[in-house]
N, CA, C and O atoms as CSV, one atom per row, in Angstrom:
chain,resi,resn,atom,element,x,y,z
A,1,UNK,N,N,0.838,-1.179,0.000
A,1,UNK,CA,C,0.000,0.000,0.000
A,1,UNK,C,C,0.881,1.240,0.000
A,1,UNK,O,O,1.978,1.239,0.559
A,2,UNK,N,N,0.394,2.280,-0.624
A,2,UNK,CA,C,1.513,3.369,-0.834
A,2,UNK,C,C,1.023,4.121,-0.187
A,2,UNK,O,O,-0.172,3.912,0.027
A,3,UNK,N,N,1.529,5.119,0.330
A,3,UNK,CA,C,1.587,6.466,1.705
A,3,UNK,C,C,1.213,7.599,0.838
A,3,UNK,O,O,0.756,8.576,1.430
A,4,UNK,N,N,1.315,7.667,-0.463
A,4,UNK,CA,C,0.951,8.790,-0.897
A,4,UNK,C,C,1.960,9.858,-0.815
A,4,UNK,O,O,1.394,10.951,-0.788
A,5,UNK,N,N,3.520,9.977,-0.754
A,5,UNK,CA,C,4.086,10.348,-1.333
A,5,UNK,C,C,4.849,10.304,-2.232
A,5,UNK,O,O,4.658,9.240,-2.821
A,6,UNK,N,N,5.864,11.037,-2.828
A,6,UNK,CA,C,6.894,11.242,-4.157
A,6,UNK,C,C,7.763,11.794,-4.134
A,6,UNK,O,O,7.651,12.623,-3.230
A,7,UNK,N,N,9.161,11.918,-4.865
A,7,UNK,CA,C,9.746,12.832,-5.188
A,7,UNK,C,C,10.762,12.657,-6.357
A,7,UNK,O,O,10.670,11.612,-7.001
A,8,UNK,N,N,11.642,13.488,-6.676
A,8,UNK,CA,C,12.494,13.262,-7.760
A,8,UNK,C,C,13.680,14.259,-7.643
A,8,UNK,O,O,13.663,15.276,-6.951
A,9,UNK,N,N,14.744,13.817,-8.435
A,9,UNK,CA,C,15.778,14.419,-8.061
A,9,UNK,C,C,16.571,14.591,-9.025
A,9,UNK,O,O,16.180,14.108,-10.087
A,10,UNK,N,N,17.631,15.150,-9.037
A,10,UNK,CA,C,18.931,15.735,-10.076
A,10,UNK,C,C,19.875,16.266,-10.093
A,10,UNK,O,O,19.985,17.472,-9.874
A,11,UNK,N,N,20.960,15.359,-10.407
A,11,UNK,CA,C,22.220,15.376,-10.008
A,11,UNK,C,C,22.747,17.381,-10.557
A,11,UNK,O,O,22.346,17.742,-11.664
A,12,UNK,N,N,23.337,18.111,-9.948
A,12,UNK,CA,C,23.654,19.494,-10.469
A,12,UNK,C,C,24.835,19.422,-10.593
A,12,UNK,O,O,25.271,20.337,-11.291
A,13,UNK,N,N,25.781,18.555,-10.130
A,13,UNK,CA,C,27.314,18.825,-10.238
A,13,UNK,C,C,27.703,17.835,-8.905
A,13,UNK,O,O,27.023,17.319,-8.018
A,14,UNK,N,N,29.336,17.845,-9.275
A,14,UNK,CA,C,29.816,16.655,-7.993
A,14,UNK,C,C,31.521,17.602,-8.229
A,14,UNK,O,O,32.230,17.590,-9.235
A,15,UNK,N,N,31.663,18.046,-7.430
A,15,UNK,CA,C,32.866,18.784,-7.154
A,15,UNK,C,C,33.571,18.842,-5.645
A,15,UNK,O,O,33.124,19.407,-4.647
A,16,UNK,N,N,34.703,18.149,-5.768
A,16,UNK,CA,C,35.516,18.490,-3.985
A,16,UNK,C,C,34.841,16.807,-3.661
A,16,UNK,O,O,34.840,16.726,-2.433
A,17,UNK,N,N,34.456,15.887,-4.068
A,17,UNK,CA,C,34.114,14.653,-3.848
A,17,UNK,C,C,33.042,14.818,-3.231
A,17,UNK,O,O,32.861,14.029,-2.304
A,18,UNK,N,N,31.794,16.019,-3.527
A,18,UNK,CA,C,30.565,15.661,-3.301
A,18,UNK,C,C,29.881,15.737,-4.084
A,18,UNK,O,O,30.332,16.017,-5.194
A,19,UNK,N,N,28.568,15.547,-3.934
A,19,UNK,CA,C,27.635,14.901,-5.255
A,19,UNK,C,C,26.760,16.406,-4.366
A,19,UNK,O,O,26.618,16.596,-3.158
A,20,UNK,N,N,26.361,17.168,-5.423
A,20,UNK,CA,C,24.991,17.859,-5.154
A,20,UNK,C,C,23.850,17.645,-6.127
A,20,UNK,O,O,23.961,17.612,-7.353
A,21,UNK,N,N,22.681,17.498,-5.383
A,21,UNK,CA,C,21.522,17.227,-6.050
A,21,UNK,C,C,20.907,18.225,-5.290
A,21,UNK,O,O,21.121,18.751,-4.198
A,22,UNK,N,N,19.892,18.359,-6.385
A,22,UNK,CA,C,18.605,19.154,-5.986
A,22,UNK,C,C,17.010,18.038,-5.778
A,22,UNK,O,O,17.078,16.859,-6.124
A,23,UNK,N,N,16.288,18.356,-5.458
A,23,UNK,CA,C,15.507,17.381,-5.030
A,23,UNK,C,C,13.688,18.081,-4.575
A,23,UNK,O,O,13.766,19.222,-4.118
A,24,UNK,N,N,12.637,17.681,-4.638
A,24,UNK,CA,C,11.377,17.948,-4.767
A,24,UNK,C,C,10.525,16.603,-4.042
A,24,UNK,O,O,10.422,15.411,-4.331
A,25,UNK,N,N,10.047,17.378,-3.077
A,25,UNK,CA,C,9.089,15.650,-2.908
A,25,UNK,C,C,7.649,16.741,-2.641
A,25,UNK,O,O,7.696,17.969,-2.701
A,26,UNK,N,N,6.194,15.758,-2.287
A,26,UNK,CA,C,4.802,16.156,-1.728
A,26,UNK,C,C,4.087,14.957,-1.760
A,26,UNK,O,O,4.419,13.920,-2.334
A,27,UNK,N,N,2.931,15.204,-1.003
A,27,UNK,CA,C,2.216,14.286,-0.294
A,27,UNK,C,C,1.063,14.115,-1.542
A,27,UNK,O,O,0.546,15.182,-1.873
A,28,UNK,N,N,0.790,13.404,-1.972
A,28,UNK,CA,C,-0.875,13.033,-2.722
A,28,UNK,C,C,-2.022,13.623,-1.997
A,28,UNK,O,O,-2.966,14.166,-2.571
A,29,UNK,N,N,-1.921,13.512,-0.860
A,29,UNK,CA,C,-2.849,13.506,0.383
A,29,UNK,C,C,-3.401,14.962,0.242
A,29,UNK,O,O,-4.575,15.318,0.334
A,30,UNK,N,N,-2.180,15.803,-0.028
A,30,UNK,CA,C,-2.697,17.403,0.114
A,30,UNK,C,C,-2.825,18.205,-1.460
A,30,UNK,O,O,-2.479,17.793,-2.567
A,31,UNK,N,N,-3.291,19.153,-1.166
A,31,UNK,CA,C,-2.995,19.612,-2.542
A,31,UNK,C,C,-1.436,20.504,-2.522
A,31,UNK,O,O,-0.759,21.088,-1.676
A,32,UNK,N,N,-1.352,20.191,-4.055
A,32,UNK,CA,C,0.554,20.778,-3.882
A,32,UNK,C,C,0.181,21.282,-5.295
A,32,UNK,O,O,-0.697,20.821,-6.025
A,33,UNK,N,N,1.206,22.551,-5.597
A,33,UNK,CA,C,1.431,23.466,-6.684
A,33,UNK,C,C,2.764,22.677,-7.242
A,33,UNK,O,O,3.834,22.596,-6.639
A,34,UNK,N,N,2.435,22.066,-8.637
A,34,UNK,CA,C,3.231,21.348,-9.738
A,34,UNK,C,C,4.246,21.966,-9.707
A,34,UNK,O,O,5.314,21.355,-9.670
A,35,UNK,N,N,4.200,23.450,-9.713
A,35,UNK,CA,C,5.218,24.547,-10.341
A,35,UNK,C,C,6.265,24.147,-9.171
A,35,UNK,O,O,7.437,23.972,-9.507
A,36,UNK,N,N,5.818,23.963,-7.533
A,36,UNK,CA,C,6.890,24.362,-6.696
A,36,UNK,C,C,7.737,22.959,-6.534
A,36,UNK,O,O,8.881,22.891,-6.083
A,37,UNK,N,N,6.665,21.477,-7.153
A,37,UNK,CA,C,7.539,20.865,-6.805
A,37,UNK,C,C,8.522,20.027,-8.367
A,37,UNK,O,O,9.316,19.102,-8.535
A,38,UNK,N,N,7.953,20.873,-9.045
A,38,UNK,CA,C,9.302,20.557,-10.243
A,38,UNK,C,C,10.003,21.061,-10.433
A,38,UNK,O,O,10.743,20.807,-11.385
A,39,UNK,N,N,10.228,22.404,-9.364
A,39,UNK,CA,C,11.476,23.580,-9.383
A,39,UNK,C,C,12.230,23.027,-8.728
A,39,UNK,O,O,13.189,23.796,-8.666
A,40,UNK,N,N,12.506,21.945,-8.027
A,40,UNK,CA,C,13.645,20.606,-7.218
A,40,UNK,C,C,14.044,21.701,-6.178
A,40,UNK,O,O,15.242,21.981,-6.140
A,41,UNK,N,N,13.181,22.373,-5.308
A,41,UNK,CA,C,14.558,23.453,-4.712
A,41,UNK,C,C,14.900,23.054,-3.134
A,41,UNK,O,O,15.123,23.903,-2.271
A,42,UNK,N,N,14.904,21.414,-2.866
A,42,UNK,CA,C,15.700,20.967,-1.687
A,42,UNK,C,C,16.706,20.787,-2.565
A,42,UNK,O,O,16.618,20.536,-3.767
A,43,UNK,N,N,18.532,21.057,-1.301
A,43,UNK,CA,C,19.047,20.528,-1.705
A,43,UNK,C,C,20.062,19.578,-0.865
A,43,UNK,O,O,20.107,19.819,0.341
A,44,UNK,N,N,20.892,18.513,-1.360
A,44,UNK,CA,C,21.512,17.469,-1.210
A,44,UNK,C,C,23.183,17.396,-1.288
A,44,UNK,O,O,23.789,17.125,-2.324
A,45,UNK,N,N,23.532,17.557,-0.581
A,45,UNK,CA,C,25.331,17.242,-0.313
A,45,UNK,C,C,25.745,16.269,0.008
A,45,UNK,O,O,25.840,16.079,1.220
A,46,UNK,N,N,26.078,15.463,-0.708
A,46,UNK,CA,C,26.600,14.198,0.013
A,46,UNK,C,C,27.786,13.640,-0.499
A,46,UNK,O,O,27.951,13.768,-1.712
A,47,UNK,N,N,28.634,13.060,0.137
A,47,UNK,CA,C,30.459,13.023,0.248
A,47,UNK,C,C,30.133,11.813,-1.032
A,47,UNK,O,O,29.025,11.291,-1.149
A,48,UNK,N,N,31.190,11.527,-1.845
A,48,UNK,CA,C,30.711,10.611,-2.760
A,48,UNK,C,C,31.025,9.449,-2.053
A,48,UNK,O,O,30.139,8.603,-2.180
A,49,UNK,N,N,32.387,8.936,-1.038
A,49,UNK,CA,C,32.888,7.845,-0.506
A,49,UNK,C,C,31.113,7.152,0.380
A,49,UNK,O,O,30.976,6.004,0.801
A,50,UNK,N,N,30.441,7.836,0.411
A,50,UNK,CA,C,28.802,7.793,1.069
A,50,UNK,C,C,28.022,6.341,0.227
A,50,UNK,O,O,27.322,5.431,0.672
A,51,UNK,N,N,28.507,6.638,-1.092
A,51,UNK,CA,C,27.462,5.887,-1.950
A,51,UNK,C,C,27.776,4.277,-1.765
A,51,UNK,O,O,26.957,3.393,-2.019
A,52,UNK,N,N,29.226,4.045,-1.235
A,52,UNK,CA,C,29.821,2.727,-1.441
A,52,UNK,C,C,29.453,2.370,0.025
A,52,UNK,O,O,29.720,1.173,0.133
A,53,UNK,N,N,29.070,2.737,0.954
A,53,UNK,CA,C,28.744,2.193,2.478
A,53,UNK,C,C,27.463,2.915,2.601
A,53,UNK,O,O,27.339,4.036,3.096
A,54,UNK,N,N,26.186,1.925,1.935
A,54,UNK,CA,C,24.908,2.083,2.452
A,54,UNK,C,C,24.970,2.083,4.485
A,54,UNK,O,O,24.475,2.943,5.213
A,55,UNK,N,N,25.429,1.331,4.744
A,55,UNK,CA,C,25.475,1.610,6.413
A,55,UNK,C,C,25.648,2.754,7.267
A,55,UNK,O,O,25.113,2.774,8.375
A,56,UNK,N,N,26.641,4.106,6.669
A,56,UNK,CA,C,27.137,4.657,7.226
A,56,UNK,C,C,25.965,5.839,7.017
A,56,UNK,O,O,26.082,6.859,7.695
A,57,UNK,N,N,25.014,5.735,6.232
A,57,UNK,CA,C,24.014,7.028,6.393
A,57,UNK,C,C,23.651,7.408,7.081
A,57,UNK,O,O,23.547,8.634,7.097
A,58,UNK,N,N,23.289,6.786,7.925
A,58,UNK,CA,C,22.147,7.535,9.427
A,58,UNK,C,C,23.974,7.815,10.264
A,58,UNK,O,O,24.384,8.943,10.533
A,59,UNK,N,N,24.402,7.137,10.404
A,59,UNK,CA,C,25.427,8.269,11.348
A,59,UNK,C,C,26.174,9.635,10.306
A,59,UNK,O,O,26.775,10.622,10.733
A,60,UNK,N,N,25.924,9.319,9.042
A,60,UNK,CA,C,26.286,10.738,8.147
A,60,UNK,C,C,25.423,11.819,8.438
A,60,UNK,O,O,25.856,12.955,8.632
A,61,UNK,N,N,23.952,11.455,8.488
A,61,UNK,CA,C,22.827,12.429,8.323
A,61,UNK,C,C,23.276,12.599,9.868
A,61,UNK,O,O,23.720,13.737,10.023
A,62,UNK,N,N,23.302,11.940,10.906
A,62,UNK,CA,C,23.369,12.539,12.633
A,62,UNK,C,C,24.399,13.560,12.871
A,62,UNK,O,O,24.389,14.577,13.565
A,63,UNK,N,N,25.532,12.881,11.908
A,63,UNK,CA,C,26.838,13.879,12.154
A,63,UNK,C,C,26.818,15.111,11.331
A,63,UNK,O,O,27.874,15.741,11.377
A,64,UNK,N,N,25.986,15.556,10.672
A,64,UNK,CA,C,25.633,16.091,9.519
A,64,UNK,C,C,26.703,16.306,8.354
A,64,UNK,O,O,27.020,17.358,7.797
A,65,UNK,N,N,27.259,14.749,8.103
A,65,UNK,CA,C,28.262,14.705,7.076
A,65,UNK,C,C,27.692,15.310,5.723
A,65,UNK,O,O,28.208,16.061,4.896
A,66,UNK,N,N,26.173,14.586,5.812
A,66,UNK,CA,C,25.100,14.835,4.836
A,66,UNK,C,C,24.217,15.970,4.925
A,66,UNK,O,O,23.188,16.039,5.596
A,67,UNK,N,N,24.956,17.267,3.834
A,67,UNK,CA,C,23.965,18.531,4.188
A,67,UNK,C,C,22.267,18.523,3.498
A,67,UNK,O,O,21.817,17.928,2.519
A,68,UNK,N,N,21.961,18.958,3.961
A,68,UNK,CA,C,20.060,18.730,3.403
A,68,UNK,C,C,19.651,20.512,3.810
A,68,UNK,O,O,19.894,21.120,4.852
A,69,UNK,N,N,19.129,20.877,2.862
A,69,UNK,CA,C,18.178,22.215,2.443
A,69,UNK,C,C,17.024,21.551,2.376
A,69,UNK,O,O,16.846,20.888,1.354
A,70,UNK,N,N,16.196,21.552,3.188
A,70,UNK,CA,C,14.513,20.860,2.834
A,70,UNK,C,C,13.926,21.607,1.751
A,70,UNK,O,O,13.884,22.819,1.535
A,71,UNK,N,N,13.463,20.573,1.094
A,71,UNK,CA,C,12.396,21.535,-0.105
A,71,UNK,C,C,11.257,22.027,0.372
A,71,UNK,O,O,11.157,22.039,1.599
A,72,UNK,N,N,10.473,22.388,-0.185
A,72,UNK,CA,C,8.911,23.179,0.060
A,72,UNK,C,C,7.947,22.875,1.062
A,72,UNK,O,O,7.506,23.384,2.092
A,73,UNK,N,N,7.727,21.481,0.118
A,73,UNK,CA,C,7.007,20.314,0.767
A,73,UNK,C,C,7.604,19.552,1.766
A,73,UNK,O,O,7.045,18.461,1.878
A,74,UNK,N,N,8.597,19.733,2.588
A,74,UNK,CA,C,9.142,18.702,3.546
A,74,UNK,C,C,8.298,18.225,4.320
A,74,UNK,O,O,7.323,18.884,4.680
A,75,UNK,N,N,8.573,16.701,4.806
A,75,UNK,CA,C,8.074,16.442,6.017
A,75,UNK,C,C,9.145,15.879,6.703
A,75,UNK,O,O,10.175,15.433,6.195
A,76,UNK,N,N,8.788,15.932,8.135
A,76,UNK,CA,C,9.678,15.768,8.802
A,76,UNK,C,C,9.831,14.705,9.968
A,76,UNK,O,O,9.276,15.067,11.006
A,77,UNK,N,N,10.377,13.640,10.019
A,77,UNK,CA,C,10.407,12.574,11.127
A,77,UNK,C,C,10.666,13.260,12.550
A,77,UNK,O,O,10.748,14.454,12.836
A,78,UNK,N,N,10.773,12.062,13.389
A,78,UNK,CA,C,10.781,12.387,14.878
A,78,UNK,C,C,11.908,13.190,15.111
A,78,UNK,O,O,11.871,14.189,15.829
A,79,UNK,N,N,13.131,12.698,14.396
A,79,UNK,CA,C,14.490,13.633,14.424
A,79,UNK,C,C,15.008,14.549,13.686
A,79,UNK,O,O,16.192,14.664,13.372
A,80,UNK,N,N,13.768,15.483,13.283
A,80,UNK,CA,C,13.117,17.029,12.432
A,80,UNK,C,C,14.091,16.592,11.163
A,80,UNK,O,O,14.956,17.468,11.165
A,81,UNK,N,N,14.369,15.711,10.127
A,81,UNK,CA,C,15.110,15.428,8.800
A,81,UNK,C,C,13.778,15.165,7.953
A,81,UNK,O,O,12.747,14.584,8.293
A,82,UNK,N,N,14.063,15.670,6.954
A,82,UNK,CA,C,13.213,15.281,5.632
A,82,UNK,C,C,13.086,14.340,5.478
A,82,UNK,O,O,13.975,13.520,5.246
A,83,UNK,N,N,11.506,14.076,5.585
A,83,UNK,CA,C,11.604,12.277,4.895
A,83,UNK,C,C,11.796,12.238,3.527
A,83,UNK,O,O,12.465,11.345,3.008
A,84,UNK,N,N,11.207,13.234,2.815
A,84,UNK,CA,C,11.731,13.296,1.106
A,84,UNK,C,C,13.408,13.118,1.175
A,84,UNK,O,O,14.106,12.556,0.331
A,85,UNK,N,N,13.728,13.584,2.083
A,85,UNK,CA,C,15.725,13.913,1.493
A,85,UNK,C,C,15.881,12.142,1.701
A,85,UNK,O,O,16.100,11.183,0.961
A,86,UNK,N,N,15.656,12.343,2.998
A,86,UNK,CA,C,15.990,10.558,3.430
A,86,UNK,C,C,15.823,9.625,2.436
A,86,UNK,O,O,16.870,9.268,1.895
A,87,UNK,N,N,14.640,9.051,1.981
A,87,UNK,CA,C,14.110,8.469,0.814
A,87,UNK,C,C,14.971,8.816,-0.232
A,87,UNK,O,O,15.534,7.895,-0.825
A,88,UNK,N,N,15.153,9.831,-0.528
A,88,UNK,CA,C,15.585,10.046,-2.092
A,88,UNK,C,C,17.380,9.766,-1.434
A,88,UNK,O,O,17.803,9.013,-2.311
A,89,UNK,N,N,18.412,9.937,-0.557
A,89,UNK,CA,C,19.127,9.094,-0.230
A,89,UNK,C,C,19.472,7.915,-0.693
A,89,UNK,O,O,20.359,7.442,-1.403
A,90,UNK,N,N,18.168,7.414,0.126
A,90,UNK,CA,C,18.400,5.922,0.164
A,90,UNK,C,C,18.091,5.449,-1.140
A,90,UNK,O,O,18.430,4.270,-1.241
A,91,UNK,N,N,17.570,5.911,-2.200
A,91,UNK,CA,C,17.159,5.703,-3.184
A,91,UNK,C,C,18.453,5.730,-4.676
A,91,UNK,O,O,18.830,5.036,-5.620
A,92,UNK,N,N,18.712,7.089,-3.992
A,92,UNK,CA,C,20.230,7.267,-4.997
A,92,UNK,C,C,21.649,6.419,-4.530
A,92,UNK,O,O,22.604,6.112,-5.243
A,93,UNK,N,N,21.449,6.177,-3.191
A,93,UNK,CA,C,22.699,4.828,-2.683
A,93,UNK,C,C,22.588,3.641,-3.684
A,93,UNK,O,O,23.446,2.994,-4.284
A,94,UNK,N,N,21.099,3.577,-3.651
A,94,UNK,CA,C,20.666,1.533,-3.588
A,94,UNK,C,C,20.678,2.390,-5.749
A,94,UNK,O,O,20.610,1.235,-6.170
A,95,UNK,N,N,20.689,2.750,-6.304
A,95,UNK,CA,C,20.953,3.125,-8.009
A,95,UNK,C,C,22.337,2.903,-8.001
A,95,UNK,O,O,22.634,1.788,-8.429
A,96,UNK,N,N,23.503,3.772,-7.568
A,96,UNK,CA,C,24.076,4.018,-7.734
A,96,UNK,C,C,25.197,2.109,-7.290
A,96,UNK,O,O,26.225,1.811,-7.897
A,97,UNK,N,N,24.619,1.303,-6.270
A,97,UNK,CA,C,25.557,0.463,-6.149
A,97,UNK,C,C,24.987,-0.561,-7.408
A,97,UNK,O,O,25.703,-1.239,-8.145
A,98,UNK,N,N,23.440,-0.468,-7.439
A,98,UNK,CA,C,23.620,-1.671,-8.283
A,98,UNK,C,C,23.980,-0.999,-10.043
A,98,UNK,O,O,23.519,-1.585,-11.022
A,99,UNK,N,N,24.705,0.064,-10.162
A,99,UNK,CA,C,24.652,0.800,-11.497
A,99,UNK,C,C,26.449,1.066,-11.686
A,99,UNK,O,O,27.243,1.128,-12.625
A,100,UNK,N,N,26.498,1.175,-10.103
A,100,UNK,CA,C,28.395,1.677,-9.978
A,100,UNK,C,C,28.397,2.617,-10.996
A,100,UNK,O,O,29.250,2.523,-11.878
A,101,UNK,N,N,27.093,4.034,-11.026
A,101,UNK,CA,C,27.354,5.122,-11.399
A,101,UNK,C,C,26.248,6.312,-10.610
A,101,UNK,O,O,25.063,6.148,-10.319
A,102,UNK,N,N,26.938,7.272,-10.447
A,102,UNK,CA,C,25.762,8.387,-9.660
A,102,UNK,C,C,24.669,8.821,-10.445
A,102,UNK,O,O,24.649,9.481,-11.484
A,103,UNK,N,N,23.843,8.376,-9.822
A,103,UNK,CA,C,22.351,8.407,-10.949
A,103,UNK,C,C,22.377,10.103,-11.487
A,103,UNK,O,O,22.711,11.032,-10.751
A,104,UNK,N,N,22.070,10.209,-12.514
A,104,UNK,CA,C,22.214,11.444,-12.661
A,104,UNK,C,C,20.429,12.122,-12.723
A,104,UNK,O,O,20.364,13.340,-12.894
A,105,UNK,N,N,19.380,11.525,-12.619
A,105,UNK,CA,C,18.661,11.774,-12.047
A,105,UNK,C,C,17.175,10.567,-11.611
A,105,UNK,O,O,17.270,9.376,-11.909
A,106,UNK,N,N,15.879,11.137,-10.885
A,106,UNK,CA,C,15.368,9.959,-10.617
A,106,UNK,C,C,13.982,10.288,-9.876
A,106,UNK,O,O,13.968,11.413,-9.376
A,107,UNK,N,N,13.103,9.717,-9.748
A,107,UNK,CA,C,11.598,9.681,-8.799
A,107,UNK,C,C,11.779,8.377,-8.091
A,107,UNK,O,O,12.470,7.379,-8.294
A,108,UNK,N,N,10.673,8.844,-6.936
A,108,UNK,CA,C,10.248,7.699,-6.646
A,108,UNK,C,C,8.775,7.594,-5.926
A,108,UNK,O,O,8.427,8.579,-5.274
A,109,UNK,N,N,7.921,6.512,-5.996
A,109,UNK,CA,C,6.765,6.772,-5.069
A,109,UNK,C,C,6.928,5.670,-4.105
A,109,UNK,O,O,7.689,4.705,-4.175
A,110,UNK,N,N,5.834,6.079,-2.933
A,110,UNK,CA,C,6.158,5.721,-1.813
A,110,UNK,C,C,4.527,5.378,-0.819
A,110,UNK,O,O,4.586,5.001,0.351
């Protein structure tokens, strides 16, 4: 059963061994303006050595190895982080190992 959210993302550049993406998520549930969430304007820093140790995320995101700009639409778990950023994370890790390339962009529903 799906929760009724989404998002999508896009790689902008990877310089100094980080990957920046920009990123867009919203809920089905509510009403959301198309315009704000295809303008991607969360954004995503993440060290590239990140993509090869799915494990080490949640102590990246705690230590804030992993910078996050929430987009529009954020929501936010018990430990105030984007669940859109999170998701789309975990989403561009689990591409990128079984691809052994940085997705250069992507959705997902949820």
């Amino acid at each position: 059963m799906s929760r009724g959210i989404h998002a999508k993302f896009r790689l902008l550049k990877t310089e100094n061994d980080i990957a920046y993406y920009a990123y867009g998520g919203s809920d089905f549930s509510f009403p959301y303006d198309e315009d704000i969430f295809n303008s991607l304007d969360g954004r995503i820093q993440i060290p590239l050595h990140l993509f090869n140790d799915r494990n080490a995320i949640a102590d990246a995101i705690e230590n804030k190895i992993i910078q996050v700009t929430p987009c529009y639409y954020a929501e936010f778990n018990f430990e105030n982080f984007d669940i859109f950023a999170l998701i789309t994370i975990q989403k561009m890790i689990s591409l990128y190992q079984t691809t052994n390339q940085l997705p250069k962009e992507g959705m997902w529903v949820c």
